[in-house]
C-alpha positions in Angstrom: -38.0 41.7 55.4 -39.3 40.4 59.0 -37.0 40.7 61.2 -38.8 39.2 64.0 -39.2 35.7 62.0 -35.4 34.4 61.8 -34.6 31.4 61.7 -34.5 29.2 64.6 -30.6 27.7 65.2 -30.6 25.7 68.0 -32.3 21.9 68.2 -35.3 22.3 69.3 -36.2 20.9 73.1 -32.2 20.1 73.7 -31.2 20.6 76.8 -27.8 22.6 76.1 -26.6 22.3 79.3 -26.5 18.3 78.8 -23.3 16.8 79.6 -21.7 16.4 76.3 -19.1 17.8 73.8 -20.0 21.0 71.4 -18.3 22.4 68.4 -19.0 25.9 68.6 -18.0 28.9 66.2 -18.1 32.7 66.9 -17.7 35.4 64.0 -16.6 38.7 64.6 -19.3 41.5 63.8 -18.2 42.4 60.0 -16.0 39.8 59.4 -12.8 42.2 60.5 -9.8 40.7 60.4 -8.5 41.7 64.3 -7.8 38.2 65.9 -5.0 37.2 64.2 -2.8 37.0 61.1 -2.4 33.5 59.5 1.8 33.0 59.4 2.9 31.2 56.4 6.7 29.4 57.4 8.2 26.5 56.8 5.7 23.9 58.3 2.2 24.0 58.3 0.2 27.8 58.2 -0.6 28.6 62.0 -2.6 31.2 63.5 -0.3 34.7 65.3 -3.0 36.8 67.7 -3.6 40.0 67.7 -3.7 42.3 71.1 -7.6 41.1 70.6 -6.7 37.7 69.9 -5.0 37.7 73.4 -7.7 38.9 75.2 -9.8 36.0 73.1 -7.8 33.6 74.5 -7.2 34.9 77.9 -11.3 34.2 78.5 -10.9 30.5 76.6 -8.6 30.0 79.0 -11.0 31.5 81.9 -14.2 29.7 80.9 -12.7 26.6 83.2 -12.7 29.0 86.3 -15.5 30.6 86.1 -17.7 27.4 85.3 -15.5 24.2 87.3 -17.6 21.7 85.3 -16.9 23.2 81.6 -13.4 22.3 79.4 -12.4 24.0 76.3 -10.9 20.9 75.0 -9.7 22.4 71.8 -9.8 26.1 69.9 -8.3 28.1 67.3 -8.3 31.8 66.6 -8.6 32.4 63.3 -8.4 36.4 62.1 -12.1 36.6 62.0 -13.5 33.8 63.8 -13.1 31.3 66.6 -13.5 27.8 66.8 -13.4 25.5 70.3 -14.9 22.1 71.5 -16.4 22.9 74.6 -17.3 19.7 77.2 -20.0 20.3 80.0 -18.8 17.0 82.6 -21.0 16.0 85.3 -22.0 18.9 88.0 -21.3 17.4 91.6 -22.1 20.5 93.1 -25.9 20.5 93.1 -25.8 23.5 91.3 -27.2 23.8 87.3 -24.5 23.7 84.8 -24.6 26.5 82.8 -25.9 25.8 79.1 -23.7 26.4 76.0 -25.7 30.4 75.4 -24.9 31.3 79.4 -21.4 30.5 78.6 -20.8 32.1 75.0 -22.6 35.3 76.8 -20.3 35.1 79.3 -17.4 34.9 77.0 -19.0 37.7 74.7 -19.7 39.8 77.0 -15.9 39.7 78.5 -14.0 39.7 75.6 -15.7 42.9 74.3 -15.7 44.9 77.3 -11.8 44.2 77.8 -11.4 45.0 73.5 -13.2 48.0 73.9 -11.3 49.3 76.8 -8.5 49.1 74.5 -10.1 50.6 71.3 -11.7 53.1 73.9 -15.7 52.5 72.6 -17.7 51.3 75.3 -20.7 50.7 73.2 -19.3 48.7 69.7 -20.0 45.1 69.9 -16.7 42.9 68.8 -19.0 39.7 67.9 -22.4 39.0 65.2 -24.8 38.1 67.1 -25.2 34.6 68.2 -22.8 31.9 67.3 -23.4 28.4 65.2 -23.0 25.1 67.6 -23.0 21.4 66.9 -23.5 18.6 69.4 -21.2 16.2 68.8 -22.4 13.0 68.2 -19.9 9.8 69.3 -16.2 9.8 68.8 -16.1 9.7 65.2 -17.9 13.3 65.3 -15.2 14.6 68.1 -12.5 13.9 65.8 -13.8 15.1 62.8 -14.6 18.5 64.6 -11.0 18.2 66.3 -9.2 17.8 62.6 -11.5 20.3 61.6 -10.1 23.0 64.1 -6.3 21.6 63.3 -6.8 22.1 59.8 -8.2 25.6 60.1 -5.0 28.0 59.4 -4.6 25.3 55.9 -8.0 26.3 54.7 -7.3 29.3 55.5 -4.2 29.8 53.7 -5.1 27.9 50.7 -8.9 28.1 50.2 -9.4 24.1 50.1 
């Protein structure tokens, strides 16, 4: 197998630091189940962090600070993945807006050092490599992505 001929995952000549809304999804490396644990009560199934999961949220939360012109507009944690809609708004600063890889290295790159700190190995990675996005496409799209993330925890639960 040829490892230097993968397959290409991004749109080719997109400009992913467009203004626009993404759905993007992060797996953690082995699929370990160290986010959270899907509660089952007496509504719906929702999603409990981990001491990992916090520190996953934590940097959601951050992305807004460190880049002014970027919202996470919506996310769930799931135990061994992460979805979020991620909007890149006009830049009046006159600086470039970051594209969607500078900020899921950014976010990669936090979130493991601070898990790693607490697991005490510098060197283990937390998350596969690279991450699966989707431009979303119109309002239809942005709901469907939105329910999508809502309805997580169910599918989760009950394999539907």
């Amino acid at each position: 197998m040829d490892l230097h001929n993968r397959k290409k995952i991004r749109l080719a000549n997109y400009d992913y630091s467009s203004v626009g809304a993404y759905f993007v999804t992060l797996c953690i490396k082995n699929k370990e189940h160290n986010l959270s644990q899907i509660i089952v009560g007496d509504g719906f199934p929702v999603p409990k962090n981990t001491a990992y999961g916090d520190i996953v949220e934590k940097y959601i939360n951050q992305i807004k600070t460190k880049y002014p012109n970027v919202s996470v507009e919506k996310f769930v944690i799931m135990p061994n993945h992460i979805h979020m809609i991620i909007v890149i708004s006009h830049n009046w600063t006159g600086n470039p807006s970051p594209t969607i890889g500078n900020i899921m290295g950014w976010f990669k790159y936090q979130t493991t050092k601070m898990v790693n700190n607490i697991r005490n190995s510098p060197a283990e990675s937390l998350w596969q490599r690279s991450y699966f996005d989707h431009i979303i496409r119109g309002l239809q799209d942005y709901e469907e992505q939105w329910r999508y993330i809502d309805e997580n925890p169910v599918r989760w639960v009950y394999k539907i």
